[in-house]
C-alpha atoms as one frame of an Amber mdcrd trajectory, in Angstrom:
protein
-222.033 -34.906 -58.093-222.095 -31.773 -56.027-225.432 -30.927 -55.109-224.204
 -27.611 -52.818-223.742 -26.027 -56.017-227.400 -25.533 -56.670-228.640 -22.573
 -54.195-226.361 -22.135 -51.174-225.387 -18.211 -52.236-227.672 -15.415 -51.894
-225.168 -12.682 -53.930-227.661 -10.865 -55.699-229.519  -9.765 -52.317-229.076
  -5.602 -53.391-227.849  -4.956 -50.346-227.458  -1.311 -51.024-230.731  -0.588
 -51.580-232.834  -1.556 -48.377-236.062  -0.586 -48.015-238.270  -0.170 -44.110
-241.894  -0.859 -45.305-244.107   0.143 -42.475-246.971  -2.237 -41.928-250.070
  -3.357 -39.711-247.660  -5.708 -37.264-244.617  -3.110 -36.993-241.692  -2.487
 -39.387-240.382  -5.343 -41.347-236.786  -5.334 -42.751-237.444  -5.997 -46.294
-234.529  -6.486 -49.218-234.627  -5.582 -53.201-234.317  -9.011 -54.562-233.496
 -11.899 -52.584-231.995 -14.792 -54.068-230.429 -16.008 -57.079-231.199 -19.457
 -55.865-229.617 -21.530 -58.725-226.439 -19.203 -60.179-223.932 -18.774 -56.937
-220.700 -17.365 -57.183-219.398 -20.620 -56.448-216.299 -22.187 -57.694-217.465
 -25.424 -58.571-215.180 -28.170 -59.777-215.698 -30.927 -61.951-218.204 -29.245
 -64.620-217.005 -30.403 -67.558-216.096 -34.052 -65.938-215.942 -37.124 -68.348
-218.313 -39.531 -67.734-219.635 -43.060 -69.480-222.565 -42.145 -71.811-226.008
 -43.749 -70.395-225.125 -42.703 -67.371-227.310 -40.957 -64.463-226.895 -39.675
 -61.345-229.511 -38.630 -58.590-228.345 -36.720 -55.901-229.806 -34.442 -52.827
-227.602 -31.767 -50.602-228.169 -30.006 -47.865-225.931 -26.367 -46.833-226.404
 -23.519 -44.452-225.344 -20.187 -45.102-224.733 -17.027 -42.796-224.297 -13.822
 -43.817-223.760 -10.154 -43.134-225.399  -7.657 -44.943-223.391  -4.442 -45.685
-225.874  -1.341 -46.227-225.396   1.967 -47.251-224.392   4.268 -43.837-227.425
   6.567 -44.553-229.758   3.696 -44.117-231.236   3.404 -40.523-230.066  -0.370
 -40.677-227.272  -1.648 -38.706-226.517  -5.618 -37.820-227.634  -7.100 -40.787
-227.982 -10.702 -41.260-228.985 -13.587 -43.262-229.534 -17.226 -42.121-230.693
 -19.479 -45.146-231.071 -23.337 -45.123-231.367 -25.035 -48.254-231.941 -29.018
 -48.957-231.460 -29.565 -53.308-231.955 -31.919 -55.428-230.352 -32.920 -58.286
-230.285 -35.416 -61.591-228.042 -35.907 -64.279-228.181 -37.855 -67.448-225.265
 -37.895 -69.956-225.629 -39.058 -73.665-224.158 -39.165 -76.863-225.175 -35.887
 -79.542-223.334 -35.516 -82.612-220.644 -38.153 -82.020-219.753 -36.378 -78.605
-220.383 -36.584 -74.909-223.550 -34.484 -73.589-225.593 -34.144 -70.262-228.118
 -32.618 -68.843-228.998 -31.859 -65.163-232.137 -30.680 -63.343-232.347 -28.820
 -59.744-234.617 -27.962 -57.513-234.668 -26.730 -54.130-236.499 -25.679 -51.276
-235.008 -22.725 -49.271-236.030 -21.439 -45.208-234.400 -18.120 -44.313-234.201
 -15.423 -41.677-232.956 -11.505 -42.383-232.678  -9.790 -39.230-231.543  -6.261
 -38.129-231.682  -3.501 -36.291-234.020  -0.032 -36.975-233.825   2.360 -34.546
-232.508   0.414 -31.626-235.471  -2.318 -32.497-234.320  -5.714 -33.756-236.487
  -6.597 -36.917-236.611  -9.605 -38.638-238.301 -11.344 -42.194-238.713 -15.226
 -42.847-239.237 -16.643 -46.017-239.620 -20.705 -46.902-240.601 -22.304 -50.299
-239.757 -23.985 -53.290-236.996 -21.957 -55.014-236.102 -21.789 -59.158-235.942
 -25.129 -61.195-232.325 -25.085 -62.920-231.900 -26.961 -66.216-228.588 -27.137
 -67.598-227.257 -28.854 -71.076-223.806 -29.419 -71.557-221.659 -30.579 -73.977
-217.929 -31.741 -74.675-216.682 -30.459 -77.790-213.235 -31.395 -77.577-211.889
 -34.454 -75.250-213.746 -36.759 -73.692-215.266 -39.127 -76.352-218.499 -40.791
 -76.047-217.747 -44.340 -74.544-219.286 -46.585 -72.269-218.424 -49.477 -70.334
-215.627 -51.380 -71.178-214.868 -48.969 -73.925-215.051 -45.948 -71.302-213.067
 -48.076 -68.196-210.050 -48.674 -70.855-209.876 -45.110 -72.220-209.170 -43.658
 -69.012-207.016 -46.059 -67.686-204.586 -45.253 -70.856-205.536 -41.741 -71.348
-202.806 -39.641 -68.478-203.243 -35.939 -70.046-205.591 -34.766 -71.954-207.536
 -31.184 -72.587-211.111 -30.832 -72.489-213.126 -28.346 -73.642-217.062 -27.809
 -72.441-219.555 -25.535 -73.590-222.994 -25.700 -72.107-226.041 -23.513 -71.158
-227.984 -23.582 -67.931-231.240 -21.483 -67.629-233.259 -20.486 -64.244-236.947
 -21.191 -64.657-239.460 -18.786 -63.263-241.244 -21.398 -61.283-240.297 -20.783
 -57.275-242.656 -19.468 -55.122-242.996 -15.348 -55.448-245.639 -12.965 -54.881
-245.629  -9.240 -56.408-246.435  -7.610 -53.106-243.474  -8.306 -51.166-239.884
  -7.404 -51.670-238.367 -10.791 -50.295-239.233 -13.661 -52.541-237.525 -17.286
 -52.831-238.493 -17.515 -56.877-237.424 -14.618 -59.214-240.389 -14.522 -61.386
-238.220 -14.292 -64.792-236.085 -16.725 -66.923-232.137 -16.060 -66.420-230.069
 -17.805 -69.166-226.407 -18.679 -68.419-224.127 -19.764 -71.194-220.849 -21.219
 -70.552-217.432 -22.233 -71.716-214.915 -23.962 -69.861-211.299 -25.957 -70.066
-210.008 -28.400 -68.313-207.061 -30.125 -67.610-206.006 -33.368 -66.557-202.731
 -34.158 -65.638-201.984 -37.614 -64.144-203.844 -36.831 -60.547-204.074 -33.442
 -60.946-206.983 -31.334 -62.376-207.611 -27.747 -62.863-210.452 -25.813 -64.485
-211.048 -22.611 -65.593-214.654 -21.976 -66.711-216.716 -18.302 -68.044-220.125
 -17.402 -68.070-222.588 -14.611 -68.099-226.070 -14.325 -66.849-228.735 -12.744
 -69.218-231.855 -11.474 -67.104-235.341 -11.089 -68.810-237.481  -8.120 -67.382
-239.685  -9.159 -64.486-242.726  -6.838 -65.312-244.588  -8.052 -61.663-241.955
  -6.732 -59.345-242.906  -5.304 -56.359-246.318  -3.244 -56.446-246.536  -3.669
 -60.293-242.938  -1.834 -61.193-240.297  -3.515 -63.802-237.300  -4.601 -62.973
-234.420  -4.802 -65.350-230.512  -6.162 -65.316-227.695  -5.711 -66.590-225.512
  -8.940 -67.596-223.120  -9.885 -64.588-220.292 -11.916 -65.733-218.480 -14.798
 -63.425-215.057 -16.259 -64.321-214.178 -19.702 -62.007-211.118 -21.533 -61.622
-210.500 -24.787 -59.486-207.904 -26.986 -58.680-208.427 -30.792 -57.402-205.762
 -33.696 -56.660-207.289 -37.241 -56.975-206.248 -39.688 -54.297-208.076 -42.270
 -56.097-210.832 -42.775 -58.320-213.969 -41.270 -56.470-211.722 -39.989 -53.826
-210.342 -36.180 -54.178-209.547 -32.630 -52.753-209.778 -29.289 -54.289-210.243
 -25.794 -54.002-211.650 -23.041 -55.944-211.805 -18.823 -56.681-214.492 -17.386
 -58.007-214.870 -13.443 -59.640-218.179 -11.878 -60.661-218.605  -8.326 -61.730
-221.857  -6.432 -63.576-225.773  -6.825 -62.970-226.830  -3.693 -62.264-230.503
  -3.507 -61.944-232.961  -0.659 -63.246-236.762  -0.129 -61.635-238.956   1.584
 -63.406-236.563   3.033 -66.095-234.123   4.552 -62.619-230.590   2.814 -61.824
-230.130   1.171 -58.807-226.612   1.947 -58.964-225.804  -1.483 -57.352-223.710
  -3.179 -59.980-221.901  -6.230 -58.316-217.889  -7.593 -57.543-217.651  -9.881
 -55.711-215.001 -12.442 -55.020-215.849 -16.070 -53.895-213.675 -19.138 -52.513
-214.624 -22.931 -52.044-212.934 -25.988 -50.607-214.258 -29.645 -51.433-214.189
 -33.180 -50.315-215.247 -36.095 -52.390-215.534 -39.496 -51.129-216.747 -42.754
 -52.802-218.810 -45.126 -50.198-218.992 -47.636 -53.273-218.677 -47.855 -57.365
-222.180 -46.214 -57.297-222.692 -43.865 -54.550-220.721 -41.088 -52.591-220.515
 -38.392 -50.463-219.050 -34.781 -50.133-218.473 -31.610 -47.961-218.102 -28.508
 -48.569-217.029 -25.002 -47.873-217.800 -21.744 -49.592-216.873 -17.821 -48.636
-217.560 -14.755 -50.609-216.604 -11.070 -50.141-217.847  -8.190 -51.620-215.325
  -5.932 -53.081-217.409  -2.829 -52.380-218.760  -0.425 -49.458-222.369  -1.890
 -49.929-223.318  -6.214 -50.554-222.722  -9.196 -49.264-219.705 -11.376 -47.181
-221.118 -15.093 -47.022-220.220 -18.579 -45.386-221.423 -21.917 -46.511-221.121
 -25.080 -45.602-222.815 -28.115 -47.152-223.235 -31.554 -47.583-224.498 -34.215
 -49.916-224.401 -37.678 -51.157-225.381 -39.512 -54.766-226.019 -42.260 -56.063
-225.121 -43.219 -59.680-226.675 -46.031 -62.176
């Protein structure tokens, strides 16, 4: 289980749209939206994995990210950064529904960042810590992957050397992190952001690739900052992967990652900050027994426009299955 998934990509900071709020200790550099704490533009492999039904996993992750932040030129802001450490954790529990294989997983995480930069010729800088966004996610197999168990599960793969699966599942961001309606840079999100999904995958005697779709659906957050609304366009993500299996617990594999969309809307005026960005992953699996594991990973992302946000990640995590 890969807990760096959960909240190791900050790619809906609106980078574009800075704001210097003048206060009673000096200027502060402040940010339109920080985090989307649980929905990176990660590639992340193994979604739609089969696994024994009755199964569950616990898991907990730690990653660091740095960024640069790439502002509009008219903005007085120059050097902008992000340093975020996250430490997530997750559980899984997989089941039979309707004669196929189901899960569902729950994350949480607690996030400590820094955004620094420079206003005229002064270096500025914001911290934020706090418990970010539970994630829930169901998932489902609807073709593939039957719903087996012990022996019954051990001797279907061991005969089974292709085979397609196809997923479907739906993962939704709960409004529960820590936020408050006077300040621009928040860990939680204050509204519900549902993501369905659809994805295939592949098998081919050690070989496995994935490709996998989604959107995000925002609700309005009507306590943004100082009382405004804030409203979102969909943004849509399309991820592909690619992992070789050395043996069982024990693989490689690398990922791209596209996201476009999710323009936001204050007050009823465009922020003009609709999203594409391009993201890239490399992973490491490793079994330290039949029940537990560990794994490492990498993760950059670019921005494919003038304004946003180029990111590098690397994480860490182990779990332990029963």
């Amino acid at each position: 289980m890969r807990i760096g998934a959960y909240c190791i990509r900050p790619l809906h900071c609106c980078a574009g749209k800075s704001r210097v709020i003048r206060g009673g200790s000096g200027v502060l550099l402040l940010y339109v939206g920080l985090l989307p704490p649980c929905f990176a533009l990660e590639p992340e492999p193994r979604k739609w994995q089969h696994l024994p039904v009755g199964t569950n996993i616990a898991g907990i992750g730690y990653a660091h990210t740095e960024a640069d932040i790439l502002l509009d030129p008219t903005f007085r802001l120059e050097d902008v950064g992000m340093s975020l450490d996250t430490l997530a954790g997750k559980y899984v529990h997989t089941f039979e529904l309707l004669d196929k294989s189901a899960r569902i997983e729950l994350t949480q995480a607690y996030q400590d960042g820094t955004w620094t930069g420079v206003i005229d010729g002064t270096q500025k800088s914001v911290s934020r810590s706090g418990l970010a966004d539970t994630v829930a996610r169901f998932a489902i197999n609807l073709n593939g992957a039957p719903p087996l168990s012990g022996k019954d599960y051990a001797a279907y793969r061991a005969q089974v050397d292709k085979e397609t699966l196809v997923g479907a599942g739906l993962a939704v961001r709960l409004p529960t992190g820590e936020y408050f309606e006077d300040q621009l840079v928040n860990i939680g999100d204050n509204r519900f952001t549902f993501r369905p999904q659809i994805g295939v995958t592949h098998n081919a005697g050690k070989w496995t690739t994935e490709v996998t779709g989604e959107a995000a659906l925002f609700t309005d957050n009507d306590q943004y900052f100082k009382g405004k609304k804030l409203e979102q366009d969909p943004l849509y993500v399309l991820h592909s992967h690619l992992s070789y299996t050395i043996r069982p617990g024990f693989w490689v594999g690398g990922g791209l990652s596209y996201e476009t969309g999710g323009e936001k809307t204050v007050d009823g005026v465009d922020k003009n900050d609709a999203k594409e960005n391009v993201a890239w992953g490399l992973n490491l699996a490793y079994p330290l027994s039949r029940h537990a594991s560990v794994n490492a990973k990498y993760i950059g992302s670019q921005t494919q426009k003038d304004t946003g946000l180029d990111s590098d990640t690397f994480s860490v995590g182990t779990s332990l299955s029963w």
